[in-house]
N, CA, C and O atoms as a GROMACS GRO file, in nm:
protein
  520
    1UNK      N    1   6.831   2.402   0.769
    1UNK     CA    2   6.804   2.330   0.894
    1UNK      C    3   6.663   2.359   0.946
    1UNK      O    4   6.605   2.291   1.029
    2UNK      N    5   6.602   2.502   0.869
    2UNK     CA    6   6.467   2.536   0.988
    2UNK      C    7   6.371   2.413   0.892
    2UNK      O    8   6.274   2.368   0.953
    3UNK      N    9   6.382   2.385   0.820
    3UNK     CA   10   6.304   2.334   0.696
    3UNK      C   11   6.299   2.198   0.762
    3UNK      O   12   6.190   2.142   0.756
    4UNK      N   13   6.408   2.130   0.830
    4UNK     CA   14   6.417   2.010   0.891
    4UNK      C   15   6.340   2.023   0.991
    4UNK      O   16   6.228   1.975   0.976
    5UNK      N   17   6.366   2.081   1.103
    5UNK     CA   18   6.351   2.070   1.186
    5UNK      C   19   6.156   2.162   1.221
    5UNK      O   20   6.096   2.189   1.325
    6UNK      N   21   6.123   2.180   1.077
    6UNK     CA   22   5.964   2.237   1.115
    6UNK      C   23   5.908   2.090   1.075
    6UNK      O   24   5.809   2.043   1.132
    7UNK      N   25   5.954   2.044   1.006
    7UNK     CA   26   5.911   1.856   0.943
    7UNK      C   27   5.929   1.772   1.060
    7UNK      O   28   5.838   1.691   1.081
    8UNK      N   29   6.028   1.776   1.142
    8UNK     CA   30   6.034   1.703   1.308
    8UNK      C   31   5.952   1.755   1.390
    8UNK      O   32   5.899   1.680   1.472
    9UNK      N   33   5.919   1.905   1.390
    9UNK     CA   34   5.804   1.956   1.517
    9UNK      C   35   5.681   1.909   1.456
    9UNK      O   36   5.606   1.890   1.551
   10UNK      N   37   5.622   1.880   1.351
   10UNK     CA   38   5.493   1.857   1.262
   10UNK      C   39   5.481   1.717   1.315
   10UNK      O   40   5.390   1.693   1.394
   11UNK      N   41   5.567   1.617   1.278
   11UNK     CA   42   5.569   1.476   1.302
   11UNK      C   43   5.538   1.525   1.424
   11UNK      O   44   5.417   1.540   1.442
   12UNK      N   45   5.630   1.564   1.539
   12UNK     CA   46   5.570   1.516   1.661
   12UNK      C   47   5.438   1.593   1.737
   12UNK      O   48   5.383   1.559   1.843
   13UNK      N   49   5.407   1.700   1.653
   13UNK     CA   50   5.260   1.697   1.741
   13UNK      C   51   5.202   1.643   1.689
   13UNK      O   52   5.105   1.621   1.762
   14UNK      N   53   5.179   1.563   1.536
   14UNK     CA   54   5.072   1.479   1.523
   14UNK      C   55   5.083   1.352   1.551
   14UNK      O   56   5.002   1.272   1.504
   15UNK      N   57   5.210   1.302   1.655
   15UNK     CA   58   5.229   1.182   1.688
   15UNK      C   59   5.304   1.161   1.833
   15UNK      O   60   5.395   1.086   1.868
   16UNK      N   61   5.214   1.274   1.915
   16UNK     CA   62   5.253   1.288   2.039
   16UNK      C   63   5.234   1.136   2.117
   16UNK      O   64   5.135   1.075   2.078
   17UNK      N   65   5.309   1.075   2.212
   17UNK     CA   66   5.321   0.936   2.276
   17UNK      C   67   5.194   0.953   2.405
   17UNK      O   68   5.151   1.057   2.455
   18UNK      N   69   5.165   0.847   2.427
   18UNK     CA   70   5.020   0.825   2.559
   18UNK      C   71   5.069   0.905   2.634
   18UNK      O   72   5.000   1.006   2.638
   19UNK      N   73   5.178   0.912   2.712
   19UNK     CA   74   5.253   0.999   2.818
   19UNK      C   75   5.224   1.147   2.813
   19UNK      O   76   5.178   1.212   2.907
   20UNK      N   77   5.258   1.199   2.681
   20UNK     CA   78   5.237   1.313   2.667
   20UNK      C   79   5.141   1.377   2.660
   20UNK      O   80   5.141   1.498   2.682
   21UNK      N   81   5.000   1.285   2.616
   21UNK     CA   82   4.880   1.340   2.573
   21UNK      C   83   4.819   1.324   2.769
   21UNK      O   84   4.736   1.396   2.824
   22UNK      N   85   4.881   1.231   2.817
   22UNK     CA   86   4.876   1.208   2.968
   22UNK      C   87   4.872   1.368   3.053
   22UNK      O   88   4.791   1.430   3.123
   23UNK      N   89   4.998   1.387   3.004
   23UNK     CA   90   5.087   1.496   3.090
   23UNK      C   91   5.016   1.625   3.050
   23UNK      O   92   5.015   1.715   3.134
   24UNK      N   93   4.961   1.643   2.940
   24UNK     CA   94   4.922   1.759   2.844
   24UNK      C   95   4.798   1.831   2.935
   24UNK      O   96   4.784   1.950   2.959
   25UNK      N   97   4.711   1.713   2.980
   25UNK     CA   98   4.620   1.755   3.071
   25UNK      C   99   4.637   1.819   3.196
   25UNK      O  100   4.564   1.900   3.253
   26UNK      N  101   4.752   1.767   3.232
   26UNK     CA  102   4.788   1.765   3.381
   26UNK      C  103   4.863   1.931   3.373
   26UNK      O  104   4.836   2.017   3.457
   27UNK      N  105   4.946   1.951   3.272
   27UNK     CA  106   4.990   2.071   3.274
   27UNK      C  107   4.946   2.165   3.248
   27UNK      O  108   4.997   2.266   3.296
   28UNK      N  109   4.838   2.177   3.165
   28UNK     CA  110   4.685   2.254   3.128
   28UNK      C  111   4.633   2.310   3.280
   28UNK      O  112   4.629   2.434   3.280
   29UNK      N  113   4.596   2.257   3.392
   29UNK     CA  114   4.546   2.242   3.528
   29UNK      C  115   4.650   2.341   3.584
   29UNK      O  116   4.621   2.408   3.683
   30UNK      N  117   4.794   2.355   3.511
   30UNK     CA  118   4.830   2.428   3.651
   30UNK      C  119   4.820   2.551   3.591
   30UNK      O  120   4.907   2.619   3.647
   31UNK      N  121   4.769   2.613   3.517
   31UNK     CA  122   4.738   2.731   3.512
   31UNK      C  123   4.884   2.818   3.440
   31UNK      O  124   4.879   2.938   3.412
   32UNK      N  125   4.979   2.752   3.422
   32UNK     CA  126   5.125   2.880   3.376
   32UNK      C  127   5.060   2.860   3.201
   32UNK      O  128   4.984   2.783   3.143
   33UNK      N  129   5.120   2.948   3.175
   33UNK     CA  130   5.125   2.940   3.017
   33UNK      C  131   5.245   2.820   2.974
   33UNK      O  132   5.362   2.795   3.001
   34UNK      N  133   5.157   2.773   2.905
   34UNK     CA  134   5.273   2.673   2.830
   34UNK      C  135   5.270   2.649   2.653
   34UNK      O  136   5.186   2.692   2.574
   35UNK      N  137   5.372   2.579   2.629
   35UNK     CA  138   5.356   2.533   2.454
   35UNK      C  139   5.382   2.396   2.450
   35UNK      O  140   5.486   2.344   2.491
   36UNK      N  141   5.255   2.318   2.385
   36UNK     CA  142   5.350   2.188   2.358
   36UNK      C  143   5.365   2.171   2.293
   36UNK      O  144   5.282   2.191   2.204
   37UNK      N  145   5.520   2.101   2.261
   37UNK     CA  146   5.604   2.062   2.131
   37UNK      C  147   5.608   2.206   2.041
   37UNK      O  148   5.565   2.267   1.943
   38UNK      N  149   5.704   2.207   2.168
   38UNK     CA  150   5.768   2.404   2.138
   38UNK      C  151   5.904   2.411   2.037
   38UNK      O  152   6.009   2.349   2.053
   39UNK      N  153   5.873   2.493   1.942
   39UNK     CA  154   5.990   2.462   1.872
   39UNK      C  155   6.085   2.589   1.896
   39UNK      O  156   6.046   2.703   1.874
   40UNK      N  157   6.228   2.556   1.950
   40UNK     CA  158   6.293   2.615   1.981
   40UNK      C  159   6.376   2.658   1.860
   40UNK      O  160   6.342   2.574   1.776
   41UNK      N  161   6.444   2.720   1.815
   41UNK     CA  162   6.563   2.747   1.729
   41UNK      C  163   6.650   2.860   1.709
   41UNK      O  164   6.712   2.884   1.605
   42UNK      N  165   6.650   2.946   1.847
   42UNK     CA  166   6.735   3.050   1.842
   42UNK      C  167   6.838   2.965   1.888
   42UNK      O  168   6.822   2.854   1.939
   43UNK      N  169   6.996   3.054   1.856
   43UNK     CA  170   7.134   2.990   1.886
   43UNK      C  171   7.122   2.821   1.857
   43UNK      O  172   7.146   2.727   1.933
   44UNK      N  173   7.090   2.823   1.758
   44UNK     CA  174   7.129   2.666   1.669
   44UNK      C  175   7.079   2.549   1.804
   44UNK      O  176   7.133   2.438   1.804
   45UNK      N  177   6.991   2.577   1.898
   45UNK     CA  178   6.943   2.493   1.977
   45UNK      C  179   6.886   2.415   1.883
   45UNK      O  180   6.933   2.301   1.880
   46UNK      N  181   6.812   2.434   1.815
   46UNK     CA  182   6.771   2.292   1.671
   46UNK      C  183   6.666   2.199   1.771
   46UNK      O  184   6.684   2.081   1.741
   47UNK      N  185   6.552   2.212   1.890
   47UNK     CA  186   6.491   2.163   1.972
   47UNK      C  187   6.353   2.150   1.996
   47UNK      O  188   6.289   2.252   2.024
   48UNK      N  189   6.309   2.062   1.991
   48UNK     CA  190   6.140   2.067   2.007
   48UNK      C  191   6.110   1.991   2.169
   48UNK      O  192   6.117   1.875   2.211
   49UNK      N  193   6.074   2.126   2.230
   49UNK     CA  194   6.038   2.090   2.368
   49UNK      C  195   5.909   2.016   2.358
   49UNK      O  196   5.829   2.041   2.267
   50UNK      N  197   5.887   1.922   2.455
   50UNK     CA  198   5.776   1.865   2.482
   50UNK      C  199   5.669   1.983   2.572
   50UNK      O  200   5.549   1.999   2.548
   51UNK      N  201   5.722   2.030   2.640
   51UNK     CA  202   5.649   2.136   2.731
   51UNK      C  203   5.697   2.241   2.775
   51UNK      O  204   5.749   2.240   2.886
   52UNK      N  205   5.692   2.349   2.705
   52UNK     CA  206   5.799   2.448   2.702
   52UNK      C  207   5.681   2.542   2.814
   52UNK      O  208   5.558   2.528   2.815
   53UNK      N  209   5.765   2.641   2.905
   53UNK     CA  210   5.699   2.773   3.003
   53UNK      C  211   5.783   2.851   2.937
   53UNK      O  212   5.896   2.823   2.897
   54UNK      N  213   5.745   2.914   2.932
   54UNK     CA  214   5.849   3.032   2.880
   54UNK      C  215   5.843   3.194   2.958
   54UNK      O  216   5.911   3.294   2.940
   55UNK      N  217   5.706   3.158   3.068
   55UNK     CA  218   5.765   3.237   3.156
   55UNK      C  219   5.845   3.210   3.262
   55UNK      O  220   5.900   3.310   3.308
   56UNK      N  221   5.868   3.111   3.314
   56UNK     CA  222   5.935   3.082   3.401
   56UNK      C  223   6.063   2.960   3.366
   56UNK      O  224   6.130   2.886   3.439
   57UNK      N  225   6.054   2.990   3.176
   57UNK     CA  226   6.176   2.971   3.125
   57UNK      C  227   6.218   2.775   3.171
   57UNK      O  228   6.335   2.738   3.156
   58UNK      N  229   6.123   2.682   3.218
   58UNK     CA  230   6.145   2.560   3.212
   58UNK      C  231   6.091   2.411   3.081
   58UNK      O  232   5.986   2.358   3.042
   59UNK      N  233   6.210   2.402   3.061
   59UNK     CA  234   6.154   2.304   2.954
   59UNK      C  235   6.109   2.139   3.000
   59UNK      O  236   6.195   2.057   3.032
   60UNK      N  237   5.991   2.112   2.997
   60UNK     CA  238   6.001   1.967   3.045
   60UNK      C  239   5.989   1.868   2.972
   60UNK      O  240   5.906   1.868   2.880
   61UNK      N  241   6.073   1.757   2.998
   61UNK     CA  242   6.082   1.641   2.870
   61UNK      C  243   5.983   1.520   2.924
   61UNK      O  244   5.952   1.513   3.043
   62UNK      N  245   5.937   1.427   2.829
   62UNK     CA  246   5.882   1.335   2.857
   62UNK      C  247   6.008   1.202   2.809
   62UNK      O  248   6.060   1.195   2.698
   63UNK      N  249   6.027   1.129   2.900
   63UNK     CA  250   6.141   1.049   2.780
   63UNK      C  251   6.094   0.934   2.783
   63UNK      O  252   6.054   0.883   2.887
   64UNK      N  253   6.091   0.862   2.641
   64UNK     CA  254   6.047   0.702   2.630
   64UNK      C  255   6.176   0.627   2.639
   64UNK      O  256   6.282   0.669   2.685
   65UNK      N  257   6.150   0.518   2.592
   65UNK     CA  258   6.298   0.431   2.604
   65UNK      C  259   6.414   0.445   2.514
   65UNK      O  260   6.528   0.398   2.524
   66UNK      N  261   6.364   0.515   2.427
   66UNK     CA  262   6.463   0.567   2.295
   66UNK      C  263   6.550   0.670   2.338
   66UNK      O  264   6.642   0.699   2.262
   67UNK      N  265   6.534   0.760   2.497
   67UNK     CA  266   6.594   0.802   2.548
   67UNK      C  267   6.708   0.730   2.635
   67UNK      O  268   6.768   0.779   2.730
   68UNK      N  269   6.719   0.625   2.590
   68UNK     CA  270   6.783   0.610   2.717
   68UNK      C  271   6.894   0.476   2.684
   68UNK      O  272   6.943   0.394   2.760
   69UNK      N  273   6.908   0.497   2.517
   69UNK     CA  274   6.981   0.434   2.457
   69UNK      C  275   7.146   0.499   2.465
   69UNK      O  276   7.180   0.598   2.529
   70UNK      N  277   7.196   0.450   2.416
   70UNK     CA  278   7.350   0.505   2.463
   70UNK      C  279   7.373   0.637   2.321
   70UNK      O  280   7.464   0.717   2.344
   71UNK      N  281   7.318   0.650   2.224
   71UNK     CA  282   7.231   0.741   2.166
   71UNK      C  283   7.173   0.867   2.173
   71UNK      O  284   7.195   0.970   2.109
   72UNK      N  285   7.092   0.838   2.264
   72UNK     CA  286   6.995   0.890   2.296
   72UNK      C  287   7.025   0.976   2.426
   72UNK      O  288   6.984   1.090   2.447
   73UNK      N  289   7.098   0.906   2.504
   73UNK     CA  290   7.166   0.969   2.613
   73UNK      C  291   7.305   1.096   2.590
   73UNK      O  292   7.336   1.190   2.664
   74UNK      N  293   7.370   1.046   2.449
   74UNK     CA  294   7.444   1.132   2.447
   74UNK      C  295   7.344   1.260   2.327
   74UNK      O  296   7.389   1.364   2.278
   75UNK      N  297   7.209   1.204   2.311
   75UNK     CA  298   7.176   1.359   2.193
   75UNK      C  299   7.101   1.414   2.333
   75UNK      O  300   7.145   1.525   2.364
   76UNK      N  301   7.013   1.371   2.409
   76UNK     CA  302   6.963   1.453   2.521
   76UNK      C  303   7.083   1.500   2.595
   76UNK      O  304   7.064   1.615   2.634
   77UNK      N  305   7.201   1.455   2.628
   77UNK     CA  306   7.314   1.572   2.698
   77UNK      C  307   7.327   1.693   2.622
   77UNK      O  308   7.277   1.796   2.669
   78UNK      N  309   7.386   1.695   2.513
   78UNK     CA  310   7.358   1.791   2.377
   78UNK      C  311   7.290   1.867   2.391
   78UNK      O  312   7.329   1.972   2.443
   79UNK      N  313   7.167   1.853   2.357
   79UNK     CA  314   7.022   1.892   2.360
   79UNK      C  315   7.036   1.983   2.503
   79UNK      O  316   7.063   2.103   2.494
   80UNK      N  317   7.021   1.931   2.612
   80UNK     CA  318   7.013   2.023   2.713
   80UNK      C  319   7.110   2.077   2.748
   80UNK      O  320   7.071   2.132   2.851
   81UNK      N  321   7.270   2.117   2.728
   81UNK     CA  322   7.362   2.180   2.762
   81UNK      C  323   7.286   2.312   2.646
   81UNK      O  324   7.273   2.428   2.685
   82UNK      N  325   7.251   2.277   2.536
   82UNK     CA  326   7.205   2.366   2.430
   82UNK      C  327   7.095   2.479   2.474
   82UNK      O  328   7.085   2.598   2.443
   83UNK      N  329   7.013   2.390   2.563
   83UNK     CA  330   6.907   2.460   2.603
   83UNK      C  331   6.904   2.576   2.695
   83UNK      O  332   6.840   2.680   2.706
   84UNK      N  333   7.048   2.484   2.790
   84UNK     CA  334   7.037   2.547   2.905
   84UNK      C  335   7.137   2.693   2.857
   84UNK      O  336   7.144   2.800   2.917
   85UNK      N  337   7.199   2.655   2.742
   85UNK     CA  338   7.283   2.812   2.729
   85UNK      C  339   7.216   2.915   2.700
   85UNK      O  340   7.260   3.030   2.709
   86UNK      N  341   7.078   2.876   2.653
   86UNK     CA  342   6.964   2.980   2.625
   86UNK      C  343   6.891   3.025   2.750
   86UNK      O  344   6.834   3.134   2.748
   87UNK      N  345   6.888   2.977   2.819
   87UNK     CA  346   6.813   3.015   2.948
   87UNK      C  347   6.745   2.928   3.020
   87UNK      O  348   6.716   2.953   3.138
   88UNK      N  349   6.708   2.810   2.957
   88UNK     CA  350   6.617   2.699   3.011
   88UNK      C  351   6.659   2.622   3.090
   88UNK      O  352   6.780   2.600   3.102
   89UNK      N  353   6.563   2.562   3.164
   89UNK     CA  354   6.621   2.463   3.291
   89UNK      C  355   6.540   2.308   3.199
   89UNK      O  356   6.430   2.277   3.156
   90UNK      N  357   6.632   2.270   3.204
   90UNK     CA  358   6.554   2.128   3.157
   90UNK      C  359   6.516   2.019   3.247
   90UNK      O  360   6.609   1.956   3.297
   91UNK      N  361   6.393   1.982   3.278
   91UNK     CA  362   6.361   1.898   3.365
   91UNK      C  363   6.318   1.773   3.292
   91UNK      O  364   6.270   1.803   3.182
   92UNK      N  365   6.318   1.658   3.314
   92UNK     CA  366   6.309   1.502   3.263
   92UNK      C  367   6.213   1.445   3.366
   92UNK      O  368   6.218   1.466   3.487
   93UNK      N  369   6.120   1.366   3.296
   93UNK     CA  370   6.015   1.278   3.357
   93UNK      C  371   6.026   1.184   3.266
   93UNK      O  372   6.058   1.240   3.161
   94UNK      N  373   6.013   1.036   3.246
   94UNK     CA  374   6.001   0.891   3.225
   94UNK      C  375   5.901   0.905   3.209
   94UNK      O  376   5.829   0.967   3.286
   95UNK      N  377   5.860   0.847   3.090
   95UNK     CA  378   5.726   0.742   3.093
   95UNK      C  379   5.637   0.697   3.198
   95UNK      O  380   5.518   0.712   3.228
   96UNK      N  381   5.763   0.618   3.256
   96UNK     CA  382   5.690   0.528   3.369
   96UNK      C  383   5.658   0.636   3.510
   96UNK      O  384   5.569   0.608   3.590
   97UNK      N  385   5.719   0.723   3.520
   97UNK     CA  386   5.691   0.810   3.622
   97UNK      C  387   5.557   0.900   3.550
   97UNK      O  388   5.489   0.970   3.625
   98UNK      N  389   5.530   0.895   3.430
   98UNK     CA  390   5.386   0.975   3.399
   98UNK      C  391   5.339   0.853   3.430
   98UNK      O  392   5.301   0.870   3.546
   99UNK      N  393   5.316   0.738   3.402
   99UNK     CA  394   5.179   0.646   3.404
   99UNK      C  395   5.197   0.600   3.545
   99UNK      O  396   5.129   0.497   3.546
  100UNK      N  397   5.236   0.610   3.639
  100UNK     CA  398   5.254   0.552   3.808
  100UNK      C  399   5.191   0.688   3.860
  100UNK      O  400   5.090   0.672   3.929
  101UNK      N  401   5.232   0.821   3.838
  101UNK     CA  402   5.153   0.928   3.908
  101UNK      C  403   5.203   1.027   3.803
  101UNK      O  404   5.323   1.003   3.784
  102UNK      N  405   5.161   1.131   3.725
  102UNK     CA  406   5.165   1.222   3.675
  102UNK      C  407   5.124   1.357   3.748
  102UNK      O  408   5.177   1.457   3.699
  103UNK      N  409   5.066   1.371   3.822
  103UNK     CA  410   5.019   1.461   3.889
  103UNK      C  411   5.122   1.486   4.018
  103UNK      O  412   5.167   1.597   4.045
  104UNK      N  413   5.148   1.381   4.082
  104UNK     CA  414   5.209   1.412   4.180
  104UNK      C  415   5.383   1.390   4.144
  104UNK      O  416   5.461   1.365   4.236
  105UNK      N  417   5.420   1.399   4.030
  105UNK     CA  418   5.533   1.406   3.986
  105UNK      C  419   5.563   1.537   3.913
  105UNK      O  420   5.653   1.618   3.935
  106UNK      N  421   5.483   1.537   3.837
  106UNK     CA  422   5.444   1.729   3.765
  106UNK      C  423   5.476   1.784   3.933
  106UNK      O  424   5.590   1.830   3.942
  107UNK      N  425   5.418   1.786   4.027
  107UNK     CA  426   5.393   1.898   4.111
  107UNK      C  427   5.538   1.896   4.145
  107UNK      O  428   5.606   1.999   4.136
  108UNK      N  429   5.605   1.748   4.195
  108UNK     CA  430   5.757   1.749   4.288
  108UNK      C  431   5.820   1.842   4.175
  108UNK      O  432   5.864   1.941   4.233
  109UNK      N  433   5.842   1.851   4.036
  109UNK     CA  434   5.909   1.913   3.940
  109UNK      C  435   5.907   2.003   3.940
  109UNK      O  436   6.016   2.060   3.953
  110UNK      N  437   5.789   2.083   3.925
  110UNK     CA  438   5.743   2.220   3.904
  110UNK      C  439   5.732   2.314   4.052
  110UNK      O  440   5.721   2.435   4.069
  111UNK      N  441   5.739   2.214   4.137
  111UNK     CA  442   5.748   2.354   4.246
  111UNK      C  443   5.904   2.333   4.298
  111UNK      O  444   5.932   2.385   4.407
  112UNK      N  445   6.033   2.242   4.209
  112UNK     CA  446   6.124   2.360   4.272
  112UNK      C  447   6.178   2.435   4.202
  112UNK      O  448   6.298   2.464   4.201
  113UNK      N  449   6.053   2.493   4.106
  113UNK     CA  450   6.080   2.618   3.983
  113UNK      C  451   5.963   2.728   4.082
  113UNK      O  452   5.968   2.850   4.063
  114UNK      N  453   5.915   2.699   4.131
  114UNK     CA  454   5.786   2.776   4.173
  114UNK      C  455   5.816   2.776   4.342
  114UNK      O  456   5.783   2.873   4.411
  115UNK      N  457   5.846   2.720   4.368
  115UNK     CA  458   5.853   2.728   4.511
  115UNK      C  459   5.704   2.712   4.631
  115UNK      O  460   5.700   2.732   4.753
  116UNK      N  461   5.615   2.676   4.552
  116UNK     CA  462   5.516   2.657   4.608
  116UNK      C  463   5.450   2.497   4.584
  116UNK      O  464   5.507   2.415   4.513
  117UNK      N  465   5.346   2.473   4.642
  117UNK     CA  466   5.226   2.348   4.627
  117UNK      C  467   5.141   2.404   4.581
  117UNK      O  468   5.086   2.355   4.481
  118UNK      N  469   5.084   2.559   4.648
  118UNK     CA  470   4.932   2.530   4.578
  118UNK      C  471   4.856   2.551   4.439
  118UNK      O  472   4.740   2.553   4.401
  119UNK      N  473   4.990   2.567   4.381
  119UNK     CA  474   4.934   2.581   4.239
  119UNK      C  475   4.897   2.403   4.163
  119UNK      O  476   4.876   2.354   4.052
  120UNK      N  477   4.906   2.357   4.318
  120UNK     CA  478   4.910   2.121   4.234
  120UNK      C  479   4.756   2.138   4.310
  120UNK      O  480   4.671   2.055   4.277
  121UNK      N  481   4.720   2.237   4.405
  121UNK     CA  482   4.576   2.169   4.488
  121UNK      C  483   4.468   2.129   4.419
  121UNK      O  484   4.408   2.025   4.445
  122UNK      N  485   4.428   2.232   4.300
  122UNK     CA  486   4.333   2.174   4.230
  122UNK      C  487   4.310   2.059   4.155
  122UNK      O  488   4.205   1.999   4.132
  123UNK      N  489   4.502   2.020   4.097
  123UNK     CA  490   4.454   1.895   4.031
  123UNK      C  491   4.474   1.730   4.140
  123UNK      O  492   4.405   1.628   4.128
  124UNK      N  493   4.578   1.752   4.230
  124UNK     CA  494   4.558   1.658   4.348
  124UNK      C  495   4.448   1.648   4.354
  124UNK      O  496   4.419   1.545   4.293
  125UNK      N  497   4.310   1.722   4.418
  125UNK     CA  498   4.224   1.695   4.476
  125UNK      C  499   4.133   1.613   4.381
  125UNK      O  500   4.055   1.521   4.406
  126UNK      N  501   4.166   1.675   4.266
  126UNK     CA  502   4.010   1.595   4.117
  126UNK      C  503   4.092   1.434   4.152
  126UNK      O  504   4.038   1.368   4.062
  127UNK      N  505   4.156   1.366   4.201
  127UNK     CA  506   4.195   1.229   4.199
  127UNK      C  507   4.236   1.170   4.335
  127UNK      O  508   4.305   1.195   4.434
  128UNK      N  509   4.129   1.046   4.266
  128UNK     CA  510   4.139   0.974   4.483
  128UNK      C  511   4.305   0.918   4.417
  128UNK      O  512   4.350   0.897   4.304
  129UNK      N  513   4.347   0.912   4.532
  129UNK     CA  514   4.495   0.816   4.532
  129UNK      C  515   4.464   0.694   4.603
  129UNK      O  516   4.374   0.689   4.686
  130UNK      N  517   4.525   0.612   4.576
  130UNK     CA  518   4.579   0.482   4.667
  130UNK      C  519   4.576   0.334   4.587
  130UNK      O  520   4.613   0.232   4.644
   0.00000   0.00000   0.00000
């Protein structure tokens, strides 16, 4: 299975989606340590996070529409009951919620793991809104 599943983490960082290469920046800015397209595989989780913390133990997904097939909905339940028995909190962002605001959607996500804003001030401010 690791043999599979190092051939699925390979494919997807060299074929990360606009969203992600979107988001990649945005999560870079906040300063936590992160991994993208983290390959998980303790306790048969079998998982490649899109944006793994692993200090503060949150996994965040990017999901395209292939998520959200009747499919797809039951391998992401899977997937994150899996995750979460390991310790992870799995958080989900859309596509369309990275390309409408990424920044100010990263921040609503990540601070109610953090409990704060000002770790979003620096990248809010690099962008006029409206």
């Amino acid at each position: 299975m690791a043999n599979v599943m190092l051939g699925r983490w390979y494919a997807l960082t060299k074929n990360a989606s606009r969203c992600e290469l979107a988001m990649e920046k945005e999560v870079a800015k906040l300063g936590i340590p992160y991994r993208f397209q983290h390959l998980e595989l303790r306790g048969k989780a079998n998982a490649v996070i899109d944006f793994a913390f692993p200090t503060i133990m949150v996994a965040l997904e990017i999901d395209g529409p292939e998520h959200f097939t009747k499919s797809g909905l039951a391998k992401d339940k899977l997937r994150t009951e899996k995750l979460n028995a390991l310790g992870w909190r799995v958080v989900r962002l859309t596509n369309g919620e990275v390309e409408v605001d990424a920044v100010g959607n990263l921040a609503k996500v990540m601070a109610q793991f953090l409990g704060r804003t000002e770790a979003f001030q620096h990248s809010t401010n690099s962008y006029p809104h409206g």
